[in-house]
N, C-alpha and C positions, 0 to 999 in steps of 0.2 A: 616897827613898821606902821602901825595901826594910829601912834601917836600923831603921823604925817598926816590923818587925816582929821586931827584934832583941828591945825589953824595954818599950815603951810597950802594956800589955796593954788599955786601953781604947780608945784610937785604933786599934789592930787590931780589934779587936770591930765598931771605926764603919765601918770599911773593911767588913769582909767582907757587914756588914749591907747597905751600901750598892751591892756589888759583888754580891750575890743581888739585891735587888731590879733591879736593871740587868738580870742574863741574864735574869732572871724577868718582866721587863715588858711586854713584846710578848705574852706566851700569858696574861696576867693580863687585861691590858686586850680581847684577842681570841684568850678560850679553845678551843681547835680537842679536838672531840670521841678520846676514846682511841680506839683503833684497835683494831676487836672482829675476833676468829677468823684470826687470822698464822695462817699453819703453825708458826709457830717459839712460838706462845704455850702454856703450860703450865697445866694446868689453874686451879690457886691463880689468878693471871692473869688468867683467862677468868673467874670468879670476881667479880673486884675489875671489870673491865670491865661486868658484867649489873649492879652493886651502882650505879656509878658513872655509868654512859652517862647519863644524864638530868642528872648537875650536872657539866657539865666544869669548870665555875670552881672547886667544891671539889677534883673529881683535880690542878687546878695547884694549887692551894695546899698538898695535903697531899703532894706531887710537892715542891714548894719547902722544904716544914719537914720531909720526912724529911732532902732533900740536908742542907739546914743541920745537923740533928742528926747526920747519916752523919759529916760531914763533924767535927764538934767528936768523937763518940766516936774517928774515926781517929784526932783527933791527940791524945788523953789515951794511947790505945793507944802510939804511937809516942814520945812523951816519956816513960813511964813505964815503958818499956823502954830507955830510953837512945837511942833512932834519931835524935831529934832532941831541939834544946837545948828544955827544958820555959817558956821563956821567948818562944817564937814561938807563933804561931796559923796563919804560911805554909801548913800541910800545907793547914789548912780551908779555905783562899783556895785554894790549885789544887786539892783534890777536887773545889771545888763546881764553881770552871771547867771540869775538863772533864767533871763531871757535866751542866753546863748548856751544853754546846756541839751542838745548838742546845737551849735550854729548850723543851719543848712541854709536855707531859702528865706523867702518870704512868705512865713507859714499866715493861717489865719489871726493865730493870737499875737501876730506884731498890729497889725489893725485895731484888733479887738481890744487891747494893751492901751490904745492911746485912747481909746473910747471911755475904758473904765477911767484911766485917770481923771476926763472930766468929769463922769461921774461925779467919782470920789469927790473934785471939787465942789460938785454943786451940794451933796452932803455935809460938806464941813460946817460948824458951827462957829459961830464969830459973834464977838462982843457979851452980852450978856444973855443974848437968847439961848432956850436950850431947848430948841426946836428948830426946823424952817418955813418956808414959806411952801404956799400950796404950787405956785409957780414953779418952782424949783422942783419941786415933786415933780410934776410934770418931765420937765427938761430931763431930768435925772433918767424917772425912765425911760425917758422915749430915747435917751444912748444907748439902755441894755436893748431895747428891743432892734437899735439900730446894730448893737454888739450882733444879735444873732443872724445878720442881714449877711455877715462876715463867718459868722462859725456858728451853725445851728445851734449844740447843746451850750452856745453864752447862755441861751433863755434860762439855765440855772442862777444868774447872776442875782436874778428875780426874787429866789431863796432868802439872799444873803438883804437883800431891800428888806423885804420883810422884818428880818431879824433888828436892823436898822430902826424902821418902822415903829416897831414894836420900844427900842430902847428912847425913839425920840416925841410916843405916844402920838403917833401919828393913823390915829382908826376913827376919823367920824369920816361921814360920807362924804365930803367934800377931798378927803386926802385920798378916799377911795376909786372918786372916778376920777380923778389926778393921775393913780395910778393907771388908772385904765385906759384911758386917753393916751397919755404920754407913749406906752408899750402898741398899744394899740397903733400910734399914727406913721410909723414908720411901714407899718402892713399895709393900711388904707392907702396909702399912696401906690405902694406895690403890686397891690391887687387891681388896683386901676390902670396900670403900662401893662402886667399879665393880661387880664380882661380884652384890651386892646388890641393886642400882640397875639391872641389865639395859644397863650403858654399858661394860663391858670392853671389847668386841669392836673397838667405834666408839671407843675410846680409843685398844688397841695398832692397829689400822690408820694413825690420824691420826699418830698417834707414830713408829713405821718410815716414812710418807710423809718425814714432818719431817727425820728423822734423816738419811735417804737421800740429800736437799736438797742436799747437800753441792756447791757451785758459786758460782763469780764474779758477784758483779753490780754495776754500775754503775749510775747511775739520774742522770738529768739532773739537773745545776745550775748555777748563775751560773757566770761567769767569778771574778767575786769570792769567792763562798762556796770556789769549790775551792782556792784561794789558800791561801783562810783555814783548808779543811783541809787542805792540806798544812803550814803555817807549825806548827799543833798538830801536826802527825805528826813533824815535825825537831824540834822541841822535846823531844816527848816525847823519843823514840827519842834524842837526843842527850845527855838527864837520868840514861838507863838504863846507856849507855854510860860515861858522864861518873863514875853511882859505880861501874860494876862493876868499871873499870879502876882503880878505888884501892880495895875492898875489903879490899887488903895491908894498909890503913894502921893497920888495926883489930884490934881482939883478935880470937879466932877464934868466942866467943859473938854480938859484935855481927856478927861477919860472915856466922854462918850466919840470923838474925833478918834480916837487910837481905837476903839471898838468899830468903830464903822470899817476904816482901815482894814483892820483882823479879819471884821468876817465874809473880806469877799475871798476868803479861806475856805466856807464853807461850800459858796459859791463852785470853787476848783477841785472839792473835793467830789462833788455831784458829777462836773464835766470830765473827769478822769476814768469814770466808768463807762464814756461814748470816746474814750481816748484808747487808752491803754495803762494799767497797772504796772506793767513794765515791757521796756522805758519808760518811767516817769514823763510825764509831761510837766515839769517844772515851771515851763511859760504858766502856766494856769495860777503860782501861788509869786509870783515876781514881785507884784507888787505891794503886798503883805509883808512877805520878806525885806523887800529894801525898810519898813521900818522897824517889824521886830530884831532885823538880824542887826541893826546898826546899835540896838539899845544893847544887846548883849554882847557884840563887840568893843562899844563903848561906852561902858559901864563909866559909874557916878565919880567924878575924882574925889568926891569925900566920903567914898565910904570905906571903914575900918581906918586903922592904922596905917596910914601914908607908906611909914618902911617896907611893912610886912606885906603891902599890897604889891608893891613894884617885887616883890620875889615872883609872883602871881603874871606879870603882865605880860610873858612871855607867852602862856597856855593862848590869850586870845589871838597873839600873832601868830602859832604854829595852828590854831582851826579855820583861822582866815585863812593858809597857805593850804591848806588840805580841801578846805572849802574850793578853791579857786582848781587846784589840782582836782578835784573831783569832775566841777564843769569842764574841763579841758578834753578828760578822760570822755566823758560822756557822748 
C-alpha cells in the first residue's frame, strides 16, 4: 500500500481524498456545535465561534478543507525543501490523520495549524546560508504570537523558536528584539481595539486566569478510544525518535531544516498540559508528524539487501493501517 505513495500521484490524491472524508464523517453527518468561551480560547477564536454557532455543519466543512489545504501546503513546503522525496503526498495523509484524530469542529488548532506552517516556512534554510535573516525572525514570530490570538497556550510555540534559535546562533541583540517586536506586535495592535472598546481590563484578567491554568487533566474515555490514543502517541513519539537518531545521515542544511521541524514537538508537548493528557490532543504534534512519520514509513530503498527487505515491507503497511485505524477510533 505504502508503495502507492512512492510515485502514483493520482491514486494518492484518491487515498487522502477518501481517508478525510472517513475521519471527517461522523461530525459531518452529526455536527456537534463549536465549543464557545474555553479559558484557553483566544480572542480571533471567540471571534470565528459568535460568526459560526448557528451553522455547525459549515464550521466541519470549513474545519475539513482547511485540514486538507493545511495539509497539501506542508507537503509542497517539505518537498521543496528537500525533507521529503517531492514524489509522495504521505506528509498530507498523516497531517490530516492526526489533525483529524478525533474529527469534530473547527477547533483552535486548525487556525493555529496553518499559522505554524508559515512559520515553519519562514525558518527554513535555503541555499548556502545556515542561518536567517533578522527580518524573518521577526515575521516568524509575530505568527506565534498571532498563533496564541487563536489558542492561548500556542505562546509555548515560543519554547520550541528558542531551541531553533539556539541551533541557528541566533543570540546578539538585533535577533533579540526581532524576537520581541515580532511576538510583541500582534498584542500592540490588540491592546489598542481593547483600549478603545472598554474590553482591556476583562481581556488581561481572562488571559493571566488562562495562562496561570497550568495543570494535568484527564477526562473520561472508552476503554477503546484510550487504546487508540496511546497507539497515536507510540507512533508518533517513535517517528520523532526514529529520525532524530539518524539526522547524522544528512548534510548539516537538511539537518538543521528537519530539527526546526521536530521541535515544534516540544512546543505540543508544553500545550498538552493547558489541554489534556488524555485524550491526547494530537492536533498539537501534526505537523512534526507528517514528516518524521513519512521517513519511517518510507524508509530508504537501499538500505540492506533488496530481497531480504521486501520480506520486511509488509510491517510498515500493517502500522500505517493501525496507525489510520487508531485516528478513526479516536
Amino acid at each position: 500500500m505504502l508503495n502507492l505513495f512512492r510515485k502514483n500521484m493520482a491514486v494518492q490524491v484518491l487515498l487522502i481524498v477518501v481517508a478525510l472524508m472517513l475521519l471527517w464523517l461522523r461530525p459531518l453527518i452529526s455536527p456537534m456545535p463549536m465549543m464557545a468561551n474555553a479559558d484557553t480560547d483566544g480572542v480571533l477564536y471567540t471571534l470565528l465561534v459568535n460568526w459560526l454557532s448557528g451553522v455547525p455543519r459549515l464550521a466541519v466543512i470549513i474545519a475539513m478543507l482547511l485540514v486538507l489545504a493545511e495539509g497539501m501546503l506542508l507537503n509542497i513546503l517539505l518537498s521543496d525543501i528537500g525533507l521529503v522525496p517531492q514524489t509522495t503526498l504521505l506528509p498530507t495523509l498523516l497531517y490530516i490523520i492526526l489533525m483529524s484524530a478525533p474529527a469534530t469542529t473547527l477547533t483552535p488548532m486548525v487556525p493555529v495549524s496553518a499559522l505554524l506552517i508559515g512559520c515553519t516556512y519562514l525558518l527554513m534554510l535555503r541555499g548556502t546560508l545556515l542561518t536567517i535573516p533578522t527580518s524573518r525572525i521577526c515575521s516568524a514570530t509575530a505568527l506565534i504570537g498571532l498563533c496564541s490570538l487563536f489558542y492561548l497556550p500556542a505562546l509555548a510555540i515560543i519554547v520550541s523558536y528558542l531551541f531553533v534559535a539556539i541551533s541557528f546562533r541566533l543570540y546578539n541583540w538585533r535577533d533579540i528584539v526581532a524576537l520581541l517586536l515580532g511576538l510583541l506586535a500582534p498584542y500592540v495592535l490588540l491592546v489598542i481595539i481593547l483600549f478603545m472598546t472598554d474590553g482591556l481590563a476583562e481581556w488581561w484578567s481572562a488571559t493571566a486566569a488562562s495562562l496561570g491554568g497550568f495543570a494535568f487533566h484527564f477526562h473520561p474515555t472508552g476503554t477503546l478510544s484510550m487504546i487508540a490514543n496511546i497507539v497515536l502517541a507510540l507512533v508518533g513519539l517513535t517517528s520523532v525518535i526514529m529520525l532524530w537518531s539518524k539526522l547524522g545521515e544528512h548534510p548539516v542544511l537538511w539537518q538543521k531544516n528537519a530539527s526546526t521541524v521536530m521541535l515544534l514537538t516540544v512546543g505540543g508537548i508544553i500545550m498538552l498540559f493547558y489541554s489534556s493528557l488524555m485524550p491526547i490532543a494530537h492536533s498539537f504534534f501534526a505537523i512534526p508528524f507528517a514528516l518524521c512519520g513519512t521517513h519511517m514509513l518510507l524508509p530508504k530503498r537501499n538500505m540492506g539487501i533488496i530481497g531480504r527487505r521486501k520480506q520486511y515491507l509488509w510491517i510498515y503497511d500493517v502500522l500505517f493501517v493501525i496507525t489510520f485505524i487508531a485516528a478513526l477510533v479516536c
